[in-house]
Backbone bond lengths (Angstrom), bond angles and torsions (degrees), N, CA, C in turn:
res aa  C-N    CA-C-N  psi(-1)  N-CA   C-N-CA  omega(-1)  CA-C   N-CA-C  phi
1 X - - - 1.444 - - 1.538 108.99 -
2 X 1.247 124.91 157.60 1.249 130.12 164.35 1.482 130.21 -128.59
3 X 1.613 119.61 178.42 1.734 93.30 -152.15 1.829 79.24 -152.18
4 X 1.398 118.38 127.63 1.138 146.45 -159.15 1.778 114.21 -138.88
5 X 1.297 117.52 125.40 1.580 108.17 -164.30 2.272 95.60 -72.26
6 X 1.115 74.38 135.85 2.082 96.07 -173.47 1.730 115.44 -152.58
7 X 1.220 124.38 -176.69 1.651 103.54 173.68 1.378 112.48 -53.72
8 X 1.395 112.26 144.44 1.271 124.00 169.55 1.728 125.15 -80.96
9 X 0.795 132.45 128.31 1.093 123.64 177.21 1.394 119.38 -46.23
10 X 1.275 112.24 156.60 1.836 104.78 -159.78 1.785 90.87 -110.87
11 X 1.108 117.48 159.87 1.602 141.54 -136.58 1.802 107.74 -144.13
12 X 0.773 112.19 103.19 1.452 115.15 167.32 1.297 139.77 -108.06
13 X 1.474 130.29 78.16 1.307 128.83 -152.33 1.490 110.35 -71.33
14 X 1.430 108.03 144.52 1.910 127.02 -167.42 1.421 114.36 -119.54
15 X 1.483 112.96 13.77 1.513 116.52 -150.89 1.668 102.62 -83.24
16 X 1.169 116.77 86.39 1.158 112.75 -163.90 1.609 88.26 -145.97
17 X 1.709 115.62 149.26 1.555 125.47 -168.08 1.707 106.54 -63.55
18 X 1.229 103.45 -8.22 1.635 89.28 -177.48 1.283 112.46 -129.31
19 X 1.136 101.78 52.76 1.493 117.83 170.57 1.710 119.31 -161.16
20 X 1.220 102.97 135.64 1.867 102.54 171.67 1.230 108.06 -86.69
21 X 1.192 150.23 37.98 1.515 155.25 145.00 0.641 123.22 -119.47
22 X 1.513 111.15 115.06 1.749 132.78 171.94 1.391 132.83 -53.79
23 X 1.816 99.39 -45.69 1.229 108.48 -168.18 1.823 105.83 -163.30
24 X 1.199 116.24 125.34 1.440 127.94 176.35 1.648 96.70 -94.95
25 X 1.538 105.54 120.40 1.384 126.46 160.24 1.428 113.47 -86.20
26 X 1.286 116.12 120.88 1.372 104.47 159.66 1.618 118.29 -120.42
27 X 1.466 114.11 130.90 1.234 124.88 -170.42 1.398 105.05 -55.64
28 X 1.769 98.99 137.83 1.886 104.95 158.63 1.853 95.32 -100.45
29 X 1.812 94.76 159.59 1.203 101.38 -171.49 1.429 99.44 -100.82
30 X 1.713 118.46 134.30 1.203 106.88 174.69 1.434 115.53 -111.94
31 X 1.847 144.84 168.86 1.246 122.73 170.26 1.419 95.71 -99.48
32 X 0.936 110.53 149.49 1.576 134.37 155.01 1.963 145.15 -93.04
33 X 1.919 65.72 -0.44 2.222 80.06 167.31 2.168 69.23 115.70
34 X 1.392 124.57 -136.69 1.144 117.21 -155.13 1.646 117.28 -93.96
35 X 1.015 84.00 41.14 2.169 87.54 -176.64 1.891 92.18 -157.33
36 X 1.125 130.96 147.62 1.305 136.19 175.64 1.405 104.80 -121.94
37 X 1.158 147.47 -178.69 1.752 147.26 -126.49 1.233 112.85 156.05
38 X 1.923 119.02 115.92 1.747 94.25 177.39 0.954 113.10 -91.97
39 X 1.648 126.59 161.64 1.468 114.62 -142.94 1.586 77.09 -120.03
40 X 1.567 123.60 144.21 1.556 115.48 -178.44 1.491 105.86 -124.54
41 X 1.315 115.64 -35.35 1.193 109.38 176.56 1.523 94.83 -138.56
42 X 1.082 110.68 160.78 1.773 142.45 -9.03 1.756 129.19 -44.16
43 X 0.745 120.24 116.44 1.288 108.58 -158.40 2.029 122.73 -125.92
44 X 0.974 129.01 116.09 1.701 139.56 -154.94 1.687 95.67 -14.58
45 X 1.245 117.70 -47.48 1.456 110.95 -136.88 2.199 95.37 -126.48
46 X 1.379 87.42 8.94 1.879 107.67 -165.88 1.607 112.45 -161.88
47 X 1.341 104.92 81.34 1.544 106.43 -170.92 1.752 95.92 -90.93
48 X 1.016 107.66 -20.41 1.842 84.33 168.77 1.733 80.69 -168.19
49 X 1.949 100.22 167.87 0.893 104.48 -171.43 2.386 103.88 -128.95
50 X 0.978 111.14 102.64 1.650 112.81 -152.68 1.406 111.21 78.08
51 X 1.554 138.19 -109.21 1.201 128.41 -179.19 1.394 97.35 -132.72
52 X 1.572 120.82 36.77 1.336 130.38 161.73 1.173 117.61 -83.56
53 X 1.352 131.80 92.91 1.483 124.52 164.51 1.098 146.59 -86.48
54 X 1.443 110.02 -6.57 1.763 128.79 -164.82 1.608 84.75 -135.89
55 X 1.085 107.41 148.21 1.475 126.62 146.54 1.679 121.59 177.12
56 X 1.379 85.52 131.44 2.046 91.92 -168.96 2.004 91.35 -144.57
57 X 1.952 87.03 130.16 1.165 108.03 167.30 1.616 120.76 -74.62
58 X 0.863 113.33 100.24 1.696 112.13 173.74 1.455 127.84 -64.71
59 X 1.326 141.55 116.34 1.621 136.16 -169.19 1.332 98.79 75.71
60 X 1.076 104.08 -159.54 1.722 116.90 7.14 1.256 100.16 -79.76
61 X 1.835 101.84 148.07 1.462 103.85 173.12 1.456 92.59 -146.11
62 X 1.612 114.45 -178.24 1.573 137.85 -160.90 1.565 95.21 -138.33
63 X 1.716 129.96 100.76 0.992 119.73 140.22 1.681 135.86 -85.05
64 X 1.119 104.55 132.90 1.954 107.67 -177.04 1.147 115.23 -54.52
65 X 1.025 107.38 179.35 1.592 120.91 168.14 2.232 119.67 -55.15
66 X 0.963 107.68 83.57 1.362 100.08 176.78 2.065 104.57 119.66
67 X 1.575 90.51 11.81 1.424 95.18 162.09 1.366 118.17 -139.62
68 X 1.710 126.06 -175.76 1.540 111.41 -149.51 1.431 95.04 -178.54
69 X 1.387 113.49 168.67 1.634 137.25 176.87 1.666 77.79 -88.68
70 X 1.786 124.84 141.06 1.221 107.67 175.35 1.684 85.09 -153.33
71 X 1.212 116.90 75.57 1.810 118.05 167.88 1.400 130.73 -97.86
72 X 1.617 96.46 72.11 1.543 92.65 -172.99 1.670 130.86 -40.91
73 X 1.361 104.69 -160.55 1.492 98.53 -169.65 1.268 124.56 -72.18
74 X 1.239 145.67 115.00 1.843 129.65 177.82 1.560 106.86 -137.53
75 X 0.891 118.95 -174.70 1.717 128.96 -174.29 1.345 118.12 -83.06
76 X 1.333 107.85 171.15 1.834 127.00 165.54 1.621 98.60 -160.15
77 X 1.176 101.56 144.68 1.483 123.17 152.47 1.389 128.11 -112.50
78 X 1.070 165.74 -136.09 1.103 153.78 -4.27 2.106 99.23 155.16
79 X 1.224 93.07 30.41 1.464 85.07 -168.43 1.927 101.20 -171.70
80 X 1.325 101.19 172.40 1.727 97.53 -178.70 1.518 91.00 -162.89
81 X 1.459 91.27 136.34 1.493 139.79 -163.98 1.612 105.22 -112.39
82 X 1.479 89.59 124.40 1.399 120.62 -173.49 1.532 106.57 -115.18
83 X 1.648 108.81 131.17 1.842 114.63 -158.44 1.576 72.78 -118.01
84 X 0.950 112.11 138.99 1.789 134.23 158.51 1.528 117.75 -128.09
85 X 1.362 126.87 115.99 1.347 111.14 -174.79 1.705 106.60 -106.52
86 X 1.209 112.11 -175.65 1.610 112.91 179.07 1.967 86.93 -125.48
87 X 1.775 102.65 -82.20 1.130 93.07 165.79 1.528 126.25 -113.87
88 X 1.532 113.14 -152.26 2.046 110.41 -175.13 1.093 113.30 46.98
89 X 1.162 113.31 -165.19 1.637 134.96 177.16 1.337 122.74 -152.12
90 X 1.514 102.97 154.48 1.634 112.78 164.70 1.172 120.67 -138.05
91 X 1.565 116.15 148.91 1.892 130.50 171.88 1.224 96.26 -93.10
92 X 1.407 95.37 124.05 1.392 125.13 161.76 1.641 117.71 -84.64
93 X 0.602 130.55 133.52 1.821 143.49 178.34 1.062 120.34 -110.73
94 X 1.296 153.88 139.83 1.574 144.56 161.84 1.521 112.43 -150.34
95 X 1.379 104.04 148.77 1.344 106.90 174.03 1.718 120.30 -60.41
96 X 1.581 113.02 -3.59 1.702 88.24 173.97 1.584 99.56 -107.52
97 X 1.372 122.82 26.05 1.742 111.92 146.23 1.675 92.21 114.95
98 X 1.121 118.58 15.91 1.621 128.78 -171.51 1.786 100.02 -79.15
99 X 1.364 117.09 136.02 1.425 101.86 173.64 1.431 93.23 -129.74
100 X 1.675 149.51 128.96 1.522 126.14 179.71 1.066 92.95 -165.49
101 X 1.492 90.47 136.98 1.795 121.83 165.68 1.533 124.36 -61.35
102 X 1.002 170.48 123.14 1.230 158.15 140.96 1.362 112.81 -99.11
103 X 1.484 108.31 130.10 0.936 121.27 -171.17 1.855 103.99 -121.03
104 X 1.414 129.98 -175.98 1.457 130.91 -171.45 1.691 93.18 -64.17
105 X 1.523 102.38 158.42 1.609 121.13 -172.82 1.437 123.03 43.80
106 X 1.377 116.07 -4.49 1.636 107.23 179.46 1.655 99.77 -91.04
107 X 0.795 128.99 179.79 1.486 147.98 -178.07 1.406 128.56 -135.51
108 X 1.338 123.41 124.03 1.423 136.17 -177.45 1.830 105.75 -111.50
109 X 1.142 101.95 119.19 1.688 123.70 -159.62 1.660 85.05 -129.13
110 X 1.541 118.09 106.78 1.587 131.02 146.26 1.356 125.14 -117.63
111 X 1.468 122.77 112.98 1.523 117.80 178.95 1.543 92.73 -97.56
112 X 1.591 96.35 126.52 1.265 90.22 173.67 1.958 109.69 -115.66
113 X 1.254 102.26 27.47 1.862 89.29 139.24 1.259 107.28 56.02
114 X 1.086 130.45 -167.06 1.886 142.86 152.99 1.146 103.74 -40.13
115 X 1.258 149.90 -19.18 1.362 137.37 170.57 1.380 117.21 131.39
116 X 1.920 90.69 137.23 1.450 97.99 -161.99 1.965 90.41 -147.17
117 X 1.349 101.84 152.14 1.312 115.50 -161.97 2.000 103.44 -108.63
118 X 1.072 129.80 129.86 1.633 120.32 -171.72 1.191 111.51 -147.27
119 X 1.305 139.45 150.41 1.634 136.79 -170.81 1.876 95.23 -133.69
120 X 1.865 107.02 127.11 1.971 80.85 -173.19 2.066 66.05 -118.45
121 X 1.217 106.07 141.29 1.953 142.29 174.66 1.436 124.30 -138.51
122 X 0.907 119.94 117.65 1.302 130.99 179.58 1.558 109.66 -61.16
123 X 1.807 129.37 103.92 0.841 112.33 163.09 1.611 155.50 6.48
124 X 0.854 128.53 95.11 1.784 155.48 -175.68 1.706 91.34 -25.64
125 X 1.509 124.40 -48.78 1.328 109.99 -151.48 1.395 94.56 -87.48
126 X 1.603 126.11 -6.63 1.446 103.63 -166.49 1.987 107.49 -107.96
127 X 1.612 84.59 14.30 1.932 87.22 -168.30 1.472 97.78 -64.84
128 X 1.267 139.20 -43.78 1.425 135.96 -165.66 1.422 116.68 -88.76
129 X 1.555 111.77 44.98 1.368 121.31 -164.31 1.806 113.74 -165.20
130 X 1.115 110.13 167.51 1.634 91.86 -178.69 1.727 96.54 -95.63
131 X 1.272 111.82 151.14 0.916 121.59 137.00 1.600 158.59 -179.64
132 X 1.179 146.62 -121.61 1.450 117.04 -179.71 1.489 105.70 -131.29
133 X 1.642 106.25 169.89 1.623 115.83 -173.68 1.560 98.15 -147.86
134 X 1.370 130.27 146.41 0.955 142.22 146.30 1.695 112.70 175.49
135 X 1.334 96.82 145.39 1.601 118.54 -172.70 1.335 117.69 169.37
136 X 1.351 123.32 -159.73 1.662 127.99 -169.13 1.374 93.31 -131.04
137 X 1.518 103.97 167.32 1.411 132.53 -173.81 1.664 96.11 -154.10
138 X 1.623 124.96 112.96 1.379 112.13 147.87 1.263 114.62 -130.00
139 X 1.304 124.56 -176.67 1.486 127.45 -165.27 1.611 98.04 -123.31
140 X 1.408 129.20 140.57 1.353 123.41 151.82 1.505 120.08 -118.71
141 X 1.110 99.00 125.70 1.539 82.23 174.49 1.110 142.00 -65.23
142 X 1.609 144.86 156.93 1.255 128.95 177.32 1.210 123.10 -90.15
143 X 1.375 114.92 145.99 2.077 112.12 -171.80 1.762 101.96 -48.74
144 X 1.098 115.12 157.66 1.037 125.03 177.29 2.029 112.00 -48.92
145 X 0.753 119.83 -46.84 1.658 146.19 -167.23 1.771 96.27 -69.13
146 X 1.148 114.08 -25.34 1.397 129.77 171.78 1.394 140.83 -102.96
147 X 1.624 106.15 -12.45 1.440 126.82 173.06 1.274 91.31 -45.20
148 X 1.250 155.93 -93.71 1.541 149.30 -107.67 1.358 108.09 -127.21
149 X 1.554 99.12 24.50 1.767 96.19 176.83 1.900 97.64 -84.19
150 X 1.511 97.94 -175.05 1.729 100.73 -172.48 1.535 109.33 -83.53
151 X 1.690 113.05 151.76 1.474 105.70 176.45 1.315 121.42 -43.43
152 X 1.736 123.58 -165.64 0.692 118.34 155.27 1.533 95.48 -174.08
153 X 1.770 121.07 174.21 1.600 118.86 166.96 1.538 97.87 -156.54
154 X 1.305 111.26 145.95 1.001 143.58 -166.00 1.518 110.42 -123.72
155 X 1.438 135.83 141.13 1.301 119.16 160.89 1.795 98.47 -145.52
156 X 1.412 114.20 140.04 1.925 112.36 -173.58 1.833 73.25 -139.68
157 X 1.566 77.93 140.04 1.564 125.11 171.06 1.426 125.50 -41.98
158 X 0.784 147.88 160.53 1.510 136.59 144.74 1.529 116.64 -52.94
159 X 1.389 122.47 -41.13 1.744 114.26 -179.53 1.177 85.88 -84.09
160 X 1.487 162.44 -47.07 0.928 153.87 -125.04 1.654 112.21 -76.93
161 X 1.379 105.55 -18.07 1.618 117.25 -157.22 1.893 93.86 -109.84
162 X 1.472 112.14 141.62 1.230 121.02 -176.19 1.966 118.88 -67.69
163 X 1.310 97.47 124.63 1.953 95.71 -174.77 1.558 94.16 -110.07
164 X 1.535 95.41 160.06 1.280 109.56 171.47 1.382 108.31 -145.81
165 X 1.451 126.52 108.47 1.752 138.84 168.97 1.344 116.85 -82.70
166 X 1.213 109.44 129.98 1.560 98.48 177.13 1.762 88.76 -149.71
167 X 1.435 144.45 150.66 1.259 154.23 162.24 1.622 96.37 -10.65
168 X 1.412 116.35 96.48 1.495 106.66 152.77 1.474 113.36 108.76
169 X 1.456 102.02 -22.31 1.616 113.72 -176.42 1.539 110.90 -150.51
170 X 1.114 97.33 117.37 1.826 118.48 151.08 1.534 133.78 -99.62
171 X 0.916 109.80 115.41 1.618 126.33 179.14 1.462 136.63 -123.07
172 X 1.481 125.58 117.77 1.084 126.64 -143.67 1.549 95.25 -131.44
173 X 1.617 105.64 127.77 1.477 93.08 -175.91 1.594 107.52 -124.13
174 X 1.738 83.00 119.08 1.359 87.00 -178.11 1.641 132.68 -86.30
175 X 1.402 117.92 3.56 1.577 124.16 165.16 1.436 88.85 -159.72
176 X 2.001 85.09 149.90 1.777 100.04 177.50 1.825 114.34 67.61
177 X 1.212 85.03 -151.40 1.674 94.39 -146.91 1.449 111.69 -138.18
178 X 1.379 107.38 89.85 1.852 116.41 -178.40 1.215 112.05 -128.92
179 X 1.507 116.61 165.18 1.471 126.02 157.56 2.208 99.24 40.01
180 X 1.105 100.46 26.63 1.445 101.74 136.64 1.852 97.60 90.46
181 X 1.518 106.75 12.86 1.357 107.17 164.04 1.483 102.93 -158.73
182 X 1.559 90.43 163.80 1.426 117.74 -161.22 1.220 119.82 -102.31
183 X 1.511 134.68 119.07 1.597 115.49 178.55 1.588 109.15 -89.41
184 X 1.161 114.25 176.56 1.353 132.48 -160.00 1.571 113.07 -87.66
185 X 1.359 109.49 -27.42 1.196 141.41 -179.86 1.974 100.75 -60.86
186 X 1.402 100.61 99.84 1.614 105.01 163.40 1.271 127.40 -49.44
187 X 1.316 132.47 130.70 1.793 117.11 154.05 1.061 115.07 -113.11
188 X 1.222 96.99 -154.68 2.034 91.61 -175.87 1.625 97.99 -141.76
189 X 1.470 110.90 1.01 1.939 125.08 153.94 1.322 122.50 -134.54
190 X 1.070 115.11 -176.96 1.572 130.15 165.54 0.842 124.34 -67.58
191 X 1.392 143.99 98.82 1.382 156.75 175.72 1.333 133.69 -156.25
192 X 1.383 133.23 -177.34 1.373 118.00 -174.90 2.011 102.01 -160.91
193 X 1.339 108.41 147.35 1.920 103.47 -163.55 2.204 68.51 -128.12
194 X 1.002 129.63 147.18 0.997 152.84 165.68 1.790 128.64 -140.05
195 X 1.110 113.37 117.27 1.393 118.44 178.65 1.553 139.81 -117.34
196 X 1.436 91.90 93.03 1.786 110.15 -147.35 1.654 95.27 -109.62
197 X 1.707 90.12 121.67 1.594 123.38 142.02 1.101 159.07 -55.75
198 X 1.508 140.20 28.80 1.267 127.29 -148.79 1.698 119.86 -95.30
199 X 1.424 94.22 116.88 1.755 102.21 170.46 1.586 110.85 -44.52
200 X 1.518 110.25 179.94 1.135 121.28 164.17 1.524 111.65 -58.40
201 X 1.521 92.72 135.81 1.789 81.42 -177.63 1.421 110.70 92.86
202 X 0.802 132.17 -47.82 1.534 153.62 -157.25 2.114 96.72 -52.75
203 X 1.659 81.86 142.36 2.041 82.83 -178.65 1.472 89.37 -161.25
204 X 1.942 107.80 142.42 1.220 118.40 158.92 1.739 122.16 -157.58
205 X 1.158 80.20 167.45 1.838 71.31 -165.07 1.304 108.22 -98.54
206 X 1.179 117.07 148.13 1.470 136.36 175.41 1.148 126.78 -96.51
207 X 1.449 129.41 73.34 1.690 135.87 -171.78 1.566 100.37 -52.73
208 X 1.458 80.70 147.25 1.858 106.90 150.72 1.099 136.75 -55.87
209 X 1.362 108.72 2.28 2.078 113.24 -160.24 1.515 104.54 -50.08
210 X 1.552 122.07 -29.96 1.356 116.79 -158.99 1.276 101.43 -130.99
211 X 1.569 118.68 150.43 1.592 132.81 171.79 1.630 109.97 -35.89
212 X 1.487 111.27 -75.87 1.458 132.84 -156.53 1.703 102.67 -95.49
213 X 1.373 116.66 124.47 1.614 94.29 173.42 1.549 91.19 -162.22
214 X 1.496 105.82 153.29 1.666 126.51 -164.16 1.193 112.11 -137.14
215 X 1.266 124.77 166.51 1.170 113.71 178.34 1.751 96.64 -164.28
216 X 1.366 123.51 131.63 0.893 142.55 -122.81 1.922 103.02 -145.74
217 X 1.494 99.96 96.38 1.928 100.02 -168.21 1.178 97.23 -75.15
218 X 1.649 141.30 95.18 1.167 116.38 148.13 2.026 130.65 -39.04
219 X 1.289 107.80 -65.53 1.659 119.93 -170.78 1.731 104.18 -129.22
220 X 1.199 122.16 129.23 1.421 129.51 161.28 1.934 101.68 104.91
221 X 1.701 100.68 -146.58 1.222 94.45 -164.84 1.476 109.28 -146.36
222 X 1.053 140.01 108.32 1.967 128.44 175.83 1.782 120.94 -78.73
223 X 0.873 106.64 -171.95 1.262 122.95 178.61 1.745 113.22 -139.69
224 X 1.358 113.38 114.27 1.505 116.51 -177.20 1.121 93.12 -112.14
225 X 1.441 137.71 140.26 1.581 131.96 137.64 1.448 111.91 76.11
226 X 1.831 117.83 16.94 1.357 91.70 -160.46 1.136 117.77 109.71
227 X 1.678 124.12 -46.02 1.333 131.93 -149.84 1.462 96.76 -103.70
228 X 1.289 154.81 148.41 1.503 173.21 104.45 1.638 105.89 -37.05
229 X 1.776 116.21 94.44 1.399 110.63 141.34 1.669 149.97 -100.18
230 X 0.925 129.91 159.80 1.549 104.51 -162.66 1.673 96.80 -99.92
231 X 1.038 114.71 -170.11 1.402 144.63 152.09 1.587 129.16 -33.63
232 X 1.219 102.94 148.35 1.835 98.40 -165.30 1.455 134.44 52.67
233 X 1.301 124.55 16.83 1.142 136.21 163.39 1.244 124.58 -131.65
234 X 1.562 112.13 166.24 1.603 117.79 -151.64 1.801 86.29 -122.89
235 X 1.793 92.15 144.27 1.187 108.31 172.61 1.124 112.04 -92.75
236 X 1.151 138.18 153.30 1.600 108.33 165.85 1.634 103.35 -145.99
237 X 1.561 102.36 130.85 2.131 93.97 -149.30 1.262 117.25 -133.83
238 X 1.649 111.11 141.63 1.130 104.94 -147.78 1.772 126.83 -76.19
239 X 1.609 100.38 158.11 1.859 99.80 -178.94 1.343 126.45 -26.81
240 X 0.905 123.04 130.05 1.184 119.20 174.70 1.831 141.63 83.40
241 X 2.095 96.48 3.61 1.151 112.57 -149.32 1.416 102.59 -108.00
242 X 1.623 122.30 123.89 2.018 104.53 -159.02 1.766 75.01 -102.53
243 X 1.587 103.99 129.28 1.777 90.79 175.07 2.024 83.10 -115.86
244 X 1.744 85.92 -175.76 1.684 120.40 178.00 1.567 97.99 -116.38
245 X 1.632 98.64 108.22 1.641 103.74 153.47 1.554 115.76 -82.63
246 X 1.369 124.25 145.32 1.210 103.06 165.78 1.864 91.05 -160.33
247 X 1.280 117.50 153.37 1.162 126.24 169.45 1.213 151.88 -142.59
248 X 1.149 133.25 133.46 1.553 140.45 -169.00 1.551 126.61 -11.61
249 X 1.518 85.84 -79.32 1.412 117.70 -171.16 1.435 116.33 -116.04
250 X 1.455 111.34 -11.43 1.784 108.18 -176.86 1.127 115.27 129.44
251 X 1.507 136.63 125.88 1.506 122.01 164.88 1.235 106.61 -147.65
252 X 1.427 123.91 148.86 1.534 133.10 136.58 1.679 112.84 -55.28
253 X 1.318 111.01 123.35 1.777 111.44 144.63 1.663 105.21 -150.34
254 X 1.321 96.84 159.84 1.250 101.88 173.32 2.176 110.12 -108.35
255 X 1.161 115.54 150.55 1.222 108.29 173.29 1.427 109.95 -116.91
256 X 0.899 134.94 142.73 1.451 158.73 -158.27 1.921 128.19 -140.16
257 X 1.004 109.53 126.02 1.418 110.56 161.27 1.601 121.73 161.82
258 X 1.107 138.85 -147.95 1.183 157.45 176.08 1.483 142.21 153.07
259 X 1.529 122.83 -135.46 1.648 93.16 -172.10 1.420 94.01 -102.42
260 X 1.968 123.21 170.58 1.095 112.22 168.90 1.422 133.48 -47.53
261 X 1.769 121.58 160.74 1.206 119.68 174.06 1.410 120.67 -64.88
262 X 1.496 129.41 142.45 1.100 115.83 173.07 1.646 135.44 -62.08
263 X 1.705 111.99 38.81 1.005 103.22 -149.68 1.715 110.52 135.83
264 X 1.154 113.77 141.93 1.462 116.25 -170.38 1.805 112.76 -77.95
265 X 1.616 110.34 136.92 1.446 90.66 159.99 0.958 133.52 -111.52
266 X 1.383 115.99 -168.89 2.477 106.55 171.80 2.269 81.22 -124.77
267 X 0.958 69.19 129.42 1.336 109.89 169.57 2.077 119.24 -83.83
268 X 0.935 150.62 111.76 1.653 136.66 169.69 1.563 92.36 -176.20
269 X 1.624 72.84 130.79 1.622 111.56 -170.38 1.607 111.57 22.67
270 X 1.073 147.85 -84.35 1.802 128.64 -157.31 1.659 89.32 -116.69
271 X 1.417 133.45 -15.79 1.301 143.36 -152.70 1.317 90.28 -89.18
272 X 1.742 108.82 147.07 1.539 123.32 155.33 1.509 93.79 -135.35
273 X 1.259 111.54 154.03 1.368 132.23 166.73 1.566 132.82 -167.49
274 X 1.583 129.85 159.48 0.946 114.26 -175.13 1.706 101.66 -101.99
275 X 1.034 96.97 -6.36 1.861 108.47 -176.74 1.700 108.34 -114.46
276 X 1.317 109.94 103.79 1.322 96.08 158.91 1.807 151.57 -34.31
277 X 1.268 96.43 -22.82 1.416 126.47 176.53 1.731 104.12 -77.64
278 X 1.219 110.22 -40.02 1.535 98.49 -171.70 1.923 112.45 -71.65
279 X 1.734 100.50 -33.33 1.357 104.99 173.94 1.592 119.98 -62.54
280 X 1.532 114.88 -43.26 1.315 113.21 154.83 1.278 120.38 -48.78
281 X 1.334 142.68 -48.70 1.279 137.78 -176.16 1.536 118.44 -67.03
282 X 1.710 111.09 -25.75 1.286 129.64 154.59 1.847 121.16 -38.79
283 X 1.432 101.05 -63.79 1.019 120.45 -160.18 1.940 93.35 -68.45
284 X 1.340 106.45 -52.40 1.321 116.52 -173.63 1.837 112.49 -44.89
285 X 1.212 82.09 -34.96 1.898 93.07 -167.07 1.492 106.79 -91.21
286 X 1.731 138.72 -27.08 1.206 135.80 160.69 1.526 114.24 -84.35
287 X 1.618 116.74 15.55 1.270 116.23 141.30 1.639 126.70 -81.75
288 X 1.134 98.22 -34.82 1.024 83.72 -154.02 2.260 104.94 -126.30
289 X 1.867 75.06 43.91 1.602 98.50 -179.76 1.683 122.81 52.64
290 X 1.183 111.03 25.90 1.566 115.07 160.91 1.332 141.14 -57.38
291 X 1.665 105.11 -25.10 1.285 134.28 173.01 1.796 108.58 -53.92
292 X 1.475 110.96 175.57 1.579 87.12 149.78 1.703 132.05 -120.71
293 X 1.083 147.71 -153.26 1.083 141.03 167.11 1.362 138.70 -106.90
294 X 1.440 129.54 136.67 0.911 128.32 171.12 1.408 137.77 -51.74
295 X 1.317 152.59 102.36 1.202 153.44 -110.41 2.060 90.33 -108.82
296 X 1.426 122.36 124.73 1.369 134.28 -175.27 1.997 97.95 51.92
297 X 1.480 112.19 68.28 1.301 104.54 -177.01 1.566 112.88 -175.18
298 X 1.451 112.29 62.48 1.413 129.39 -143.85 1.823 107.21 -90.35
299 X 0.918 103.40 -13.55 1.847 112.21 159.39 1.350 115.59 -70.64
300 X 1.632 110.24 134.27 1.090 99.90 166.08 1.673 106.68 -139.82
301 X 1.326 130.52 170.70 1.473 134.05 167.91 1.709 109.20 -86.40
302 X 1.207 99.31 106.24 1.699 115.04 165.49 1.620 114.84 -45.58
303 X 1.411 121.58 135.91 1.098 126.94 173.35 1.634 119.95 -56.68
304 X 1.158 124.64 126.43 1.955 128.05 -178.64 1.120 85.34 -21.72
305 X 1.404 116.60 172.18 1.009 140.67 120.11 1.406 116.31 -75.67
């Protein structure tokens, strides 16, 4: 995916003593050519949340027969992108010879370092057919000390990733280290990607382990403090604050965060950096094909204007 200045998502601050939420994000929807995505962060008042800087909910949507997720090849620097699906699938492509399926609950982990080239397409066998898409995409950046190390991609299973059942709630953590297990999934900071279930009825608590932490309603509705939020929006809650999720009728969210960045970044279009100069040198070099190529994947996305 890529990320271009457009409406911002609108921001609602909660910072008030009787409540553990700072700030309600609410996603703007952006298009992306034939699928649209709400875009949540970067956001006016919340440009990243731990060393999360990107994140956009995809779908859910239904393409027909003779349509598709279709993101040809373009760049990244300085950061690695985490694919989470709910439902469908996508092929991933990359310039270091990677070809991979992802399907719901497995995870696609690419740091792309100094730069790495990737195409995400909805499988060939399902174009002449209907069918469905929805999941997450976020970006983290890499510590400074790590910007210009070499790409890389990773992909872990659905069993592969650590669960935890307890009456009412399942939680599966797919990067880092929460609620008392560890995924398999390397980083290169402190952070944590969590993927929480709660039935009807359903309640769990949200430790303090980390500075920055969010939490993100995919489907249904919780209860914080008293308070009832719905769907498609991000909590985002304050330091130090251990709250009780619990809910009605049932929800998907994911929780998210970690410790601050070491340091501010600039953000433009597929680029992260802590140096302005490196994104220029970015831009300079996927003009003028420095990058490398995607192997059977001869489209590519032209640099903004």
């Amino acid at each position: 995916m890529s990320w271009l200045p457009d409406n911002d998502p609108q921001c609602l601050e909660r910072n008030t003593p009787e409540t553990a939420i700072d700030l309600v994000i609410a996603p703007n929807m952006r298009d992306i050519g034939d699928f649209s995505v709400r875009r949540v962060l970067p956001a006016p008042k919340q440009r990243a949340v731990g060393p999360f800087v990107f994140f956009d909910h995809m779908g859910p949507a239904t393409f027909g027969p003779g349509q598709a997720l279709a993101v040809p090849p373009h760049p990244h620097i300085g950061l690695a992108t985490l694919t989470y699906l709910y439902e469908g699938s996508i092929v991933h492509r990359d310039s270091l010879g990677f070809r991979q399926l992802i399907a719901p609950g497995a995870v696609n982990w690419m740091s792309a370092g100094r730069g790495i080239v990737h195409s995400e397409r909805s499988p060939e066998h399902l174009l002449e057919e209907t069918h469905a898409l929805a999941g997450l995409q976020v970006w983290v950046a890499l510590p400074k000390q790590h910007e210009q190390t070499a790409p890389s991609f990773v992909h872990y299973s659905v069993s592969s990733l650590p669960v935890l059942e307890e009456q009412g709630v399942s939680v599966r953590v797919v990067a880092g280290e929460c609620f008392g297990l560890r995924s398999r999934l390397d980083t290169l900071s402190p952070l944590f990607y969590a993927d929480i279930a709660l039935a009807p009825g359903g309640r769990i608590k949200i430790d303090a382990d980390y500075v920055e932490r969010a939490l993100y309603l995919v489907s249904g509705s919780v209860m914080i403090d008293g308070e009832e939020y719905e769907d498609k929006q991000m909590l985002v809650l304050k330091p130090g604050a251990e709250i009780i999720v619990s809910s009605h009728y049932g929800a998907d969210l994911v929780a998210v965060g970690g410790e601050p960045l070491d340091g501010p970044r600039h953000v433009w279009w597929n680029f992260v950096a802590s140096d302005r100069d490196l994104i220029e040198q970015a831009k300079e070099d996927w003009r003028n094909g420095q990058f490398g190529q995607v192997p059977g994947d001869s489209e590519y996305i032209p640099l903004p204007q």
